[in-house]
matplotlib code that plots the C-alpha trace (Angstrom):
import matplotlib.pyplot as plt

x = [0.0, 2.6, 5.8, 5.2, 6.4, 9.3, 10.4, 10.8, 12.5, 14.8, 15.9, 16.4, 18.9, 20.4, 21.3, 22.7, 24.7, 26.0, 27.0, 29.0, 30.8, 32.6, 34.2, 34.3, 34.5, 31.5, 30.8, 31.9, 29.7, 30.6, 28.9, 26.1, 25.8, 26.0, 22.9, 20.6, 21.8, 21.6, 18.3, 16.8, 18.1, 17.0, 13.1, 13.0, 13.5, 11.1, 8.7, 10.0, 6.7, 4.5, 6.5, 6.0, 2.1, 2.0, 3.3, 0.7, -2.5, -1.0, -1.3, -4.2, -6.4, -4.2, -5.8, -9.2, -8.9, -10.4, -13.6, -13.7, -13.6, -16.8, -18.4, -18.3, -19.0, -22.2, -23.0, -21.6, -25.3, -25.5, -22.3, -24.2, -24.6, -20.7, -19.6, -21.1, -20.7, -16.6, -16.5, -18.5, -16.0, -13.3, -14.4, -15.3, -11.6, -9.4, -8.5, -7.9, -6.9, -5.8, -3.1, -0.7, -0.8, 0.8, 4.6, 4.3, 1.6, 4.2, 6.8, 5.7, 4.6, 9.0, 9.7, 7.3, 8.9, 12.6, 12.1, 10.6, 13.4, 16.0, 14.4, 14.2, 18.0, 19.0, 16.8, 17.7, 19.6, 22.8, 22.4, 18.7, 17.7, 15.6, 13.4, 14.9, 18.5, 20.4, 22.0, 25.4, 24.2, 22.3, 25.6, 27.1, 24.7, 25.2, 28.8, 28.9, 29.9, 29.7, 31.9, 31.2, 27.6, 26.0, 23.3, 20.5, 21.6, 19.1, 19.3, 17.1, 18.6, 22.1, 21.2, 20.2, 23.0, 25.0, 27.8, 26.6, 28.2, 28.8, 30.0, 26.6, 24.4, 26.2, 26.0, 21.9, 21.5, 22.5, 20.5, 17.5, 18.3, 19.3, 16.2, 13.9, 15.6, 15.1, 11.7, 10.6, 12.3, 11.2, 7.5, 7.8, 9.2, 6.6, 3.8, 5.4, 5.9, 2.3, 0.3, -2.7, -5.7, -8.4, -8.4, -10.3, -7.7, -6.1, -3.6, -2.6, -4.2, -1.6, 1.3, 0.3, -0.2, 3.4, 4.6, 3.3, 4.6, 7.4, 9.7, 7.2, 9.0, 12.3, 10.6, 9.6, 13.2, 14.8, 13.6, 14.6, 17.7, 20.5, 19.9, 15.9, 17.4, 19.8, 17.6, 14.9, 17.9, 18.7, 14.6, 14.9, 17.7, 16.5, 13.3, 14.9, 16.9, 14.2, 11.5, 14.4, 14.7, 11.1, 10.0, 12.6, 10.8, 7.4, 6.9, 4.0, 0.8, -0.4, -3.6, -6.0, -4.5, -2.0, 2.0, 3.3, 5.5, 9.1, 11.7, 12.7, 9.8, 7.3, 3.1, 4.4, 7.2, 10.3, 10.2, 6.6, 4.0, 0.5, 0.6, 2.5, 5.8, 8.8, 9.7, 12.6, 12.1, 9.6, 8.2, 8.5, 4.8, 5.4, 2.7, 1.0, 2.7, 0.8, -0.1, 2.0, -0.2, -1.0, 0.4, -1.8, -0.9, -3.8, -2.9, -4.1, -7.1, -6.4, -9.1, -9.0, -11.7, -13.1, -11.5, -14.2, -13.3, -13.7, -16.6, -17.2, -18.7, -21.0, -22.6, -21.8, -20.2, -17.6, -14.3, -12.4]
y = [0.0, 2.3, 1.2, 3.9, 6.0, 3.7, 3.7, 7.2, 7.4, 4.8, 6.5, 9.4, 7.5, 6.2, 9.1, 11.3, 8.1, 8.0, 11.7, 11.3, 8.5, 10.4, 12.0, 9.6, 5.9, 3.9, 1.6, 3.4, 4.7, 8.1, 8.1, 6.5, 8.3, 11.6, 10.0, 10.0, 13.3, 15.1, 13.4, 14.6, 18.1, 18.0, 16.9, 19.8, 22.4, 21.1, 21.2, 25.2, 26.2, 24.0, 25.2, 28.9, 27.9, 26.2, 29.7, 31.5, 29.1, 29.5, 33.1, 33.2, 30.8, 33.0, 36.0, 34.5, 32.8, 35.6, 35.0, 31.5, 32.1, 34.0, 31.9, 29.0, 31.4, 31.8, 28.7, 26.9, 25.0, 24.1, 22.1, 21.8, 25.4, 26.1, 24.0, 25.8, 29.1, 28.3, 27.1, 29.8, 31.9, 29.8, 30.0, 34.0, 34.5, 32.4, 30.0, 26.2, 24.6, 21.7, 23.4, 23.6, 19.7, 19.6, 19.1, 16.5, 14.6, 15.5, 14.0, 10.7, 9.0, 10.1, 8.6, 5.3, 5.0, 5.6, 2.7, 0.7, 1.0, 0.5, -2.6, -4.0, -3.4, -5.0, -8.5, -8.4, -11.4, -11.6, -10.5, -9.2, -6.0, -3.0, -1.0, 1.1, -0.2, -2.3, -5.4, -3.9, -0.5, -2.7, -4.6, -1.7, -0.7, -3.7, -3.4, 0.1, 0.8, 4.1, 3.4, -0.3, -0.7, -1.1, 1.2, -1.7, -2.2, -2.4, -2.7, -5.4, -7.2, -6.3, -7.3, -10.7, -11.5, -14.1, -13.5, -9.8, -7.0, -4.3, -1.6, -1.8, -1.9, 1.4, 2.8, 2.0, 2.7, 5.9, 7.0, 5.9, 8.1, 11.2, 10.7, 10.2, 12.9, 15.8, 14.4, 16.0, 19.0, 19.8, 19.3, 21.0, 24.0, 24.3, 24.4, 26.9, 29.1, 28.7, 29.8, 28.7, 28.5, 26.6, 23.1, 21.9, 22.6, 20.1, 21.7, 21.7, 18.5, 17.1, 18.2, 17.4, 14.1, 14.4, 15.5, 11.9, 9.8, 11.3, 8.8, 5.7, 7.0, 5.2, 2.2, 2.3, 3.2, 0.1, -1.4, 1.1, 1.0, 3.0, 4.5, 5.7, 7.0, 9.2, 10.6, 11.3, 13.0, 15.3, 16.4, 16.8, 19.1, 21.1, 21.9, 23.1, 25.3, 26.1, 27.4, 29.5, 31.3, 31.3, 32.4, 34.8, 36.6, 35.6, 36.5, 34.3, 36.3, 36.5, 35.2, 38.1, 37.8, 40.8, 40.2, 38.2, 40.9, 40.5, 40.0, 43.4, 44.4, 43.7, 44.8, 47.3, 49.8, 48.4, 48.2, 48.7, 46.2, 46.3, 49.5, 50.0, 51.4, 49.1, 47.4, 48.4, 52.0, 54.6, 57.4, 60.7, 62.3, 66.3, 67.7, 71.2, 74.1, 76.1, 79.1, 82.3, 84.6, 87.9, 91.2, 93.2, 96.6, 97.7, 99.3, 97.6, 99.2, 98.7, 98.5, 99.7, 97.8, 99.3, 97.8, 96.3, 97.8, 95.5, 96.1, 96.0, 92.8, 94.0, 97.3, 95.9, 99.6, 100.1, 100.5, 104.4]
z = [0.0, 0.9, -1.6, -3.1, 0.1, 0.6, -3.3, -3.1, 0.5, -0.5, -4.0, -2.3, -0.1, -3.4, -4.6, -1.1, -0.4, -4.4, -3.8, -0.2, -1.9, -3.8, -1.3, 1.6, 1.3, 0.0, 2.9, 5.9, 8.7, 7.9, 4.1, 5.6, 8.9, 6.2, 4.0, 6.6, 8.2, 5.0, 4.3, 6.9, 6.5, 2.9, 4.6, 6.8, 4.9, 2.4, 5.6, 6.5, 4.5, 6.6, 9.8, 9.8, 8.5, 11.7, 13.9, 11.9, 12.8, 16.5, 16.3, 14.8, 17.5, 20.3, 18.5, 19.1, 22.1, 24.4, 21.9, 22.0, 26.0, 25.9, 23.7, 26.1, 29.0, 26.5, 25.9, 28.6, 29.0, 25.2, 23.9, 19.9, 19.6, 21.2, 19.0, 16.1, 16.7, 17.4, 14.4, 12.7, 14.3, 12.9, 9.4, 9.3, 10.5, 8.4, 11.2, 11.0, 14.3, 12.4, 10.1, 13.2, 12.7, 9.4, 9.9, 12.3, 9.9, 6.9, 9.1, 10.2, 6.6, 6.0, 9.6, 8.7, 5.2, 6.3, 9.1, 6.9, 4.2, 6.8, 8.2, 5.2, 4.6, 7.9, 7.1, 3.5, 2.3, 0.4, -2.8, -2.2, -3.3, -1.0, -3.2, -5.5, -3.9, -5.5, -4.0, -3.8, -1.8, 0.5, 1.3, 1.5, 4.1, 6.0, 6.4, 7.3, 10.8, 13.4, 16.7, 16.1, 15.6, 12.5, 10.4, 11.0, 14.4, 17.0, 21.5, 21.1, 18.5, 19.4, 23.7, 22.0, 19.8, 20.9, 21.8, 22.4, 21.1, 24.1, 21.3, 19.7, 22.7, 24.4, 20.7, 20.3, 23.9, 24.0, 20.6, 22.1, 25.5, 23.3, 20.8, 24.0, 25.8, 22.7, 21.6, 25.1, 24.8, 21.6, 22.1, 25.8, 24.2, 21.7, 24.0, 26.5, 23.5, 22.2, 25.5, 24.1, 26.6, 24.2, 25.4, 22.5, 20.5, 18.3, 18.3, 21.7, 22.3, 19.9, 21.7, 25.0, 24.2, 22.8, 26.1, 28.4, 25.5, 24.8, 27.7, 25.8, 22.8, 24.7, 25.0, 21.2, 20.4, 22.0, 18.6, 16.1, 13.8, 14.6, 11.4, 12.2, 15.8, 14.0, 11.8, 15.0, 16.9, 14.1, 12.7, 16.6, 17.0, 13.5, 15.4, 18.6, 17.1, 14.5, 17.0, 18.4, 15.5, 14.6, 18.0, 18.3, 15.2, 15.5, 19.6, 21.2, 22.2, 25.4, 26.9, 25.7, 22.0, 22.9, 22.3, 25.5, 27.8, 28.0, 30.2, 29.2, 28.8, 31.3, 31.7, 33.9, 34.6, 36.5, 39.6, 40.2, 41.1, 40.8, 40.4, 43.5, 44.5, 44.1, 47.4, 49.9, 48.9, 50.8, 48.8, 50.6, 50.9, 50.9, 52.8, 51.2, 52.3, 55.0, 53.2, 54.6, 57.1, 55.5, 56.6, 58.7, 58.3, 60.2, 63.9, 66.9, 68.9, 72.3, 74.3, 78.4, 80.2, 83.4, 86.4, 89.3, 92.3, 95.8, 98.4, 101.7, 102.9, 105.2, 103.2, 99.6, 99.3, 97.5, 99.5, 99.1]

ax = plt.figure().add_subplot(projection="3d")
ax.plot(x, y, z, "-o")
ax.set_aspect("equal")
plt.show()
């Protein structure tokens, strides 16, 4: 059903690996390692397109978000007519929560064809050819070694081998840690870069679901060729320092649609918060000056008052 998928991802190996070995030996880990390096470089920025269409649909539901908000606040009783009216309000604004979904769904039919084309490789027989690679380049593949494991390696296969081979263990082992370990990164920064609120996102939904199965992705690994981890470690690395760079132009909005403050540049001034002074420091209240008393130029009247004079007790007379 899907040869067609692997056709193409394995003539596309055919003709990296045909280029590399003309500069670096033919069945060496290095010429190979290179293939599926520059392969996957070569996929991403085919995907760049689909990337920055992704930062735009996150913008655009951030930009509605505060709508969407008090459309549920609306219809918080009536989940047919929420559901319409979101999407009315999807639809009159351009928005499609599932375009952010794009890369990742152009990136797993590449991730399911290159597995498949490398598994194939690492149970083809002698003299078998893989798709569109010929007998000679599968061989080649086989033999090619990076610090002693093998392109087709896998933990499993190579923890079962006996007698094992400890070079090729440690090798796969620590692929599948550093795959595991930037799958989570990559998809934790994403969603602390996209602050979207809308839980019916699928968007967001997406990527949280990413998040938990991100360490499962270990456990998934353990079975992977060496050559499928390497090219998950490098899409991986591309989109970490991708979103840096994409991010670092294209700022995430804030809750209420508005651009997200700074650490330069905060909602409010320095120093000040909630409107209030910045700790440690006292402002000084001057009190109004008391106005100055007025000059009064007039003279004083003084006033004699008539002095009581004492009496006798026993007349009520007053004494001479």
């Amino acid at each position: 059903m899907l040869d067609w998928l692997y056709e193409i991802v394995a003539q596309l190996i055919a003709w990296i690996h045909t280029g590399l070995s003309t500069v670096l030996p033919e069945d060496s880990g290095w010429a190979w390692g290179g293939t599926i390096i520059l392969l996957t470089v070569l996929l991403r920025l085919v995907m760049v397109p689909l990337f920055v269409k992704q930062i735009h649909a996150s913008r655009k539901m951030q930009e509605l978000n505060p709508k969407v908000q008090a459309l549920r606040k609306k219809y918080k009783n009536d989940k047919q007519r929420l559901n319409q009216e979101v999407m009315k309000l999807y639809q009159e604004n351009g928005a499609n929560p599932l375009s952010g979904c794009l890369p990742l769904l152009v990136q797993m039919p590449v991730f399911i064809g290159l597995f498949q084309t490398l598994q194939k490789i690492s149970d083809a027989k002698e003299g078998e050819s893989v798709f569109a690679l010929s007998a000679e380049v599968v061989s080649s593949a086989q033999k090619a070694s990076i610090f002693g494991a093998h392109i087709p390696d896998t933990f499993l296969n190579a923890w079962g081998d006996d007698p094992k081979s400890w070079t090729a263990i440690v090798v796969t082992g620590l692929a599948v840690i550093i795959s595991s370990c930037t799958t989570f990164f990559t998809v934790r920064a994403s969603i602390k870069r996209q602050p979207v609120t809308d839980d019916a996102n699928p968007m967001m939904q997406a990527q949280k679901m990413m998040v938990f199965l991100a360490p499962l992705f270990g456990l998934f690994g353990l079975g992977f060729p060496l050559g499928v981890l390497m090219y998950w470690v490098t899409s991986n690395t591309w989109t970490l320092a991708q979103q840096h760079y994409i991010y670092k132009k294209y700022p995430p909005l804030g809750k209420d649609g508005e651009p997200a403050p700074t650490a330069k540049t905060g909602p409010k001034s320095a120093g000040s918060k909630n409107g209030q002074p910045p700790s440690g420091t006292k402002t000084k209240l001057k009190k109004a000056a008391e106005p100055a008393p007025e000059p009064d130029d007039k003279p004083k009247v003084v006033r004699n008052q008539p002095t009581r004079k004492p009496r006798s007790k026993r007349s009520g007379t007053q004494k001479r």
